[in-house]
C-alpha positions in Angstrom: 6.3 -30.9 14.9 2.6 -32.5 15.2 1.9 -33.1 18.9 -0.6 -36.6 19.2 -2.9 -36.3 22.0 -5.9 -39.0 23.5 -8.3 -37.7 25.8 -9.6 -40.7 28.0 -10.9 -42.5 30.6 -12.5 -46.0 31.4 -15.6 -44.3 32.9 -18.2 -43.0 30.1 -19.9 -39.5 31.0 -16.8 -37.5 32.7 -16.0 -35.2 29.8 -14.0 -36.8 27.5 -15.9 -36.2 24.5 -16.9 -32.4 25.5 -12.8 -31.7 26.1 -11.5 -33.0 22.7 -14.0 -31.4 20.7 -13.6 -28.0 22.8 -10.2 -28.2 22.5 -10.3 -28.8 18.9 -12.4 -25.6 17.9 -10.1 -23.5 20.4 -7.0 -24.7 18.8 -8.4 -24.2 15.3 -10.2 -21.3 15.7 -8.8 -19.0 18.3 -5.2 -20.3 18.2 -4.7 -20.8 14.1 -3.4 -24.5 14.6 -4.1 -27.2 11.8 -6.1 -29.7 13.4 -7.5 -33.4 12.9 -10.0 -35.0 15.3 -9.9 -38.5 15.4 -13.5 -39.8 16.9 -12.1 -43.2 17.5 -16.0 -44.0 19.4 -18.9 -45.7 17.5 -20.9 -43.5 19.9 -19.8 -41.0 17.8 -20.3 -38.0 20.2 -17.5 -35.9 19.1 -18.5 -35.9 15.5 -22.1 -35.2 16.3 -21.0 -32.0 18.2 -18.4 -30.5 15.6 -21.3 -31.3 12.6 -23.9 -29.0 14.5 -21.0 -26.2 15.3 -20.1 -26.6 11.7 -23.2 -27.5 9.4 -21.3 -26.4 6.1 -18.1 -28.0 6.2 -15.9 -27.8 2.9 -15.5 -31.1 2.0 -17.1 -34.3 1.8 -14.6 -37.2 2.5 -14.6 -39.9 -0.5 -14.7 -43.0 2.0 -16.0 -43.3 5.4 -13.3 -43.3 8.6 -14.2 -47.0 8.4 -13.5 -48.0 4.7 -10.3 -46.0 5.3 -9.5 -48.5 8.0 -10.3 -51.5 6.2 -8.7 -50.4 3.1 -5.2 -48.6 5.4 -5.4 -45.8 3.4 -7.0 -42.5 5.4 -6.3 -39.8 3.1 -9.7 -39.9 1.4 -11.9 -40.2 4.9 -11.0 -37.1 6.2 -13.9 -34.3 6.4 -12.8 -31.4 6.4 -15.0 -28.7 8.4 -13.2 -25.5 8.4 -9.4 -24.1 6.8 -8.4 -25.6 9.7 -10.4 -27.9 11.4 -10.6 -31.7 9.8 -11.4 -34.8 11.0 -11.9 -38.2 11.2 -15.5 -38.7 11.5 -17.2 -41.8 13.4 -20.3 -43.7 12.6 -22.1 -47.2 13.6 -19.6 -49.0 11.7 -16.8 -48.6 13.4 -17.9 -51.2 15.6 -16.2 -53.9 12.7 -12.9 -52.0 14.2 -12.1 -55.4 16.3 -13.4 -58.4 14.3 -11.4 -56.5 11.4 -8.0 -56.5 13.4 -8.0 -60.1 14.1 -6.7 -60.5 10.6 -3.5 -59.0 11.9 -0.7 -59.6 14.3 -1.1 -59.2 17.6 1.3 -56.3 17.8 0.2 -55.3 14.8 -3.3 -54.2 15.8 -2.1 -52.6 18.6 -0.5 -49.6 16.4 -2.4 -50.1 13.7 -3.9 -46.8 13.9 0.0 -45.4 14.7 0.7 -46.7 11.1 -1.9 -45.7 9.4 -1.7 -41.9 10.3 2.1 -41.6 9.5 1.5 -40.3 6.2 -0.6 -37.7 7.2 0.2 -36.4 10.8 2.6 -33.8 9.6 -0.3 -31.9 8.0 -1.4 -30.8 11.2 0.0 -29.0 14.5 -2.2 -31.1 16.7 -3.8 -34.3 16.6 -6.9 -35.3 19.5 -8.1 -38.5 19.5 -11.5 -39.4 21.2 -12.0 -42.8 22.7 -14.6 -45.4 23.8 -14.5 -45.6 27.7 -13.4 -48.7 27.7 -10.3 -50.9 28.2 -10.7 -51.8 24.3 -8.8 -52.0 20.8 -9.8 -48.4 20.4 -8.1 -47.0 23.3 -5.2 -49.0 22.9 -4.4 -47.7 19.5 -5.4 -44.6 20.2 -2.7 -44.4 23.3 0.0 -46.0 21.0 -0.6 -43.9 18.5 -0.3 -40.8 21.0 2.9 -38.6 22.5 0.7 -37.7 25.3 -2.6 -39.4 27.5 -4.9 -36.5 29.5 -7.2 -38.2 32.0 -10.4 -36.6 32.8 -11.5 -36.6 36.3 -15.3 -36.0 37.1 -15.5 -35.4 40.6 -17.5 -37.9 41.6 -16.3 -41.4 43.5 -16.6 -43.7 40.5 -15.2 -41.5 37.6 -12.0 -41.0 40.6 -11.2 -44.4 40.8 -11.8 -45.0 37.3 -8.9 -42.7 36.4 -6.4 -44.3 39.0 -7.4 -47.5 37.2 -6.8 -45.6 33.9 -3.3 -44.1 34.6 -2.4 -47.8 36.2 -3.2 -49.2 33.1 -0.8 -46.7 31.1 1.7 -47.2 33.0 1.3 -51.3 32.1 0.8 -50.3 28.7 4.1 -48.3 28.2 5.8 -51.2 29.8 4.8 -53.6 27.6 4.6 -52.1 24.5 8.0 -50.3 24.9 6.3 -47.3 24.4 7.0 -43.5 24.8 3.8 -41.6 25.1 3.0 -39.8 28.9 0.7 -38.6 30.8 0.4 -35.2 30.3 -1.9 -34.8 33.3 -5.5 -34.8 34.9 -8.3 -32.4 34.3 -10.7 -32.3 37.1 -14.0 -32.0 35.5 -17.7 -30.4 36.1 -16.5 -29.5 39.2 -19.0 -28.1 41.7 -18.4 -24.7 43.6 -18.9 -25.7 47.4 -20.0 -29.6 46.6 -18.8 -31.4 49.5 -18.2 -34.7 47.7 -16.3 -32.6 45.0 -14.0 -30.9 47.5 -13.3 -34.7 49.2 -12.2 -36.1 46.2 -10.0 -33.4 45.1 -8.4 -33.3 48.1 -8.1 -37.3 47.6 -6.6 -36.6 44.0 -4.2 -34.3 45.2 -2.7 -36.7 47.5 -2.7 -39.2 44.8 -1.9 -37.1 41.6 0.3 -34.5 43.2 1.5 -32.5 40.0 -0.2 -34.9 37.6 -3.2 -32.8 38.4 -4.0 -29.4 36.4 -4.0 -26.3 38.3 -7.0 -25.1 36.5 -10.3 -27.0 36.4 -13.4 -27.6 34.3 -16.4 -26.1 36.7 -20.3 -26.9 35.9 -21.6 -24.9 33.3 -25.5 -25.0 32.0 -23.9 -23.9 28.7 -21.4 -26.9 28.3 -24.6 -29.1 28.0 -26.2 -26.5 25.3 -23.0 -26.9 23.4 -23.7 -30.6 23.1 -27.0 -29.9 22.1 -26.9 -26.9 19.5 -23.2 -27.1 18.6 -20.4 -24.7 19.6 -21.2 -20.6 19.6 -19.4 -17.8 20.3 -22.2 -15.2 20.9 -22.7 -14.0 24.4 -21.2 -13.5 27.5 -22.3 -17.5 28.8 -20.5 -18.5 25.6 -17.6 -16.9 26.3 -16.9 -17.9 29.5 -17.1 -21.2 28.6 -14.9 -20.9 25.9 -12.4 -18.7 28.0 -12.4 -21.9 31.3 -11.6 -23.7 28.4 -8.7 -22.1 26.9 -7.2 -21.8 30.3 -6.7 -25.2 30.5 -6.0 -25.9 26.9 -2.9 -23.2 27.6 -2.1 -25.0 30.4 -2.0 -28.5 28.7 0.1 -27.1 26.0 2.9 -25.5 28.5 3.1 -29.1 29.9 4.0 -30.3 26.1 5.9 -27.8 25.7 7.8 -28.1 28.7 
């Protein structure tokens, strides 16, 4: 059964981005998963990154992620980058997303994008969706549309109090919209070996979070920046340490679904 899964926060620059599309190429490349990538950002990060880590991608989609919105039909804006890799890919346009949703219903536009992936979701193993990092139509749907919500955690004091803002907000959310999804947890990200600040606020989270925290973290890495620079490689020993912090906590986020 597909598992839906929104990578977020309300505080731009922790990670979120980085995670999905990371998680993404470990679940389609090293763990043979069918995969679609929803980058649900007009910022369009996540798409930028998975076009330099794979320039020749199979196929061209016939409409963009936008005209598939406006016309509620997404089978022909999927690009698809690898036998098992596709995705949804973002551009300027989606920016039309809320002036195009006030045509609808109220509770309509909240699961709009729920409604519009039904007849495709069982394609794939795993869908990630990548969000604005904001308190927005786009994160709404993408929540809705999700089984699961990770938070990222930067450990700094503004990213930490963005995320106990963020899972408050879920918790509304579910509430309100009699909805199902969880929080599958909080990675702690770009954590620094020995930073003072860093070890204060996890030691703050994990009075806070308890078990909602992941045991494993994302630590700073020079080569997580290259990534979003060049692309995703597998080459050398820097790559594939990065790749391998990675995959531990992409193991560890899918024993939590699992369990």
């Amino acid at each position: 059964m597909v598992k839906v899964l929104t990578i977020s926060n309300f505080k731009g620059g922790v990670g979120k981005s980085t995670t999905n599309v990371l998680f993404s190429y470990l679940l389609a490349t090293n763990k043979n998963k069918k995969v679609l990538l929803i980058d649900f950002d007009p910022q369009s990060n996540s798409s930028e990154i998975i076009a330099k880590t794979f320039p020749n991608h199979i196929v061209e989609p016939k409409l963009s992620f936008f005209e598939g919105l406006k016309k509620t039909d997404l089978t022909q804006s999927i690009t698809k980058f690898t036998g098992n890799l596709d995705m949804l890919v973002a551009d300027w346009k989606l920016v039309g997303l809320p002036d195009m949703l006030e045509d609808y219903k109220r509770d309509e536009r909240r699961f709009f994008l729920r409604e519009l992936l039904k007849p495709i979701k069982d394609n794939y193993d795993y869908i990630l969706i990548d969000t604005p990092p904001t308190l927005s139509d786009y994160t709404n749907n993408a929540i809705l549309a999700s089984d699961w919500v990770i938070a990222v955690l930067q450990t700094q004091e503004q990213a930490y109090s963005s995320t106990l803002k963020f899972i408050a907000y879920l918790q509304d959310l579910a509430e309100e919209s009699n909805s199902n999804f969880d929080l599958l947890g909080v990675i702690q990200y770009l954590v620094k070996i020995n930073g003072k600040v860093d070890e204060e606020i996890i030691n703050d989270a994990q009075k806070n979070l308890g078990v909602a925290l992941f045991h494993y973290n994302i630590f700073q890495r020079e080569r997580v920046k290259r990534f979003g620079r060049s692309g995703i490689t597998n080459n050398d020993l820097w790559d594939k340490r990065v790749l391998y912090m990675y995959e531990q906590v992409l193991d560890e986020a899918i024993l939590r679904m699992e369990d």
